[in-house]
C-alpha positions in Angstrom: 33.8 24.9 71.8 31.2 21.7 72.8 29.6 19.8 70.0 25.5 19.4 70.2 23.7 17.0 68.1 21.0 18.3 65.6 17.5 17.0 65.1 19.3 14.9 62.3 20.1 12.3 65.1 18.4 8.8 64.8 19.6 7.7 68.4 21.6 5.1 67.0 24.2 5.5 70.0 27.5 5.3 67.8 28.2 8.5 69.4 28.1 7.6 73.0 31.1 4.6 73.1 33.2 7.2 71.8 33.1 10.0 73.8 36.4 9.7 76.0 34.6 11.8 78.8 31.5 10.4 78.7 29.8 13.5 77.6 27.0 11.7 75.6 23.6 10.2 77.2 20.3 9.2 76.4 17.3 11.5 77.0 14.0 11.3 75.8 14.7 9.3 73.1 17.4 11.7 71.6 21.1 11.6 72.3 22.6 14.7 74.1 26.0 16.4 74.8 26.9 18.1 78.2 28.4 21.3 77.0 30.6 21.3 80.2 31.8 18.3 80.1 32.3 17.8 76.3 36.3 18.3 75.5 35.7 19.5 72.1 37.7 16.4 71.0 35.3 15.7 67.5 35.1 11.7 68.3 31.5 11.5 68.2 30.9 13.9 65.1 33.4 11.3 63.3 31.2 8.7 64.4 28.1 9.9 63.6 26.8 8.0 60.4 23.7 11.4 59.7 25.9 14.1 60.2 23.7 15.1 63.3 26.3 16.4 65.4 28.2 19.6 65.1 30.3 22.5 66.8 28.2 24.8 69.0 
């Protein structure tokens, strides 16, 4: 199961360095998860000071 990232996101980017599969970029001034790529590992939801990003 991928994580997404809520409209609670702040594009701080403390997400993105953790990602071990580099499954987290910048688009349109919001930070986004590739569902196929995304290992389900929970790195960035740990880093993730709001709370913006959750299991799909």
């Amino acid at each position: 199961m991928a994580y997404k990232i809520t409209d609670a996101c702040v594009n701080c980017g403390a997400c993105e360095g953790e990602c071990p599969v580099g499954a987290i970029s910048e688009q349109g001034n919001v930070r986004v998860i590739d569902a196929d790529t995304c290992v389900s590992c929970g790195a960035c939801s740990a880093a993730c000071p709001t709370e913006a990003i959750i299991e799909d």
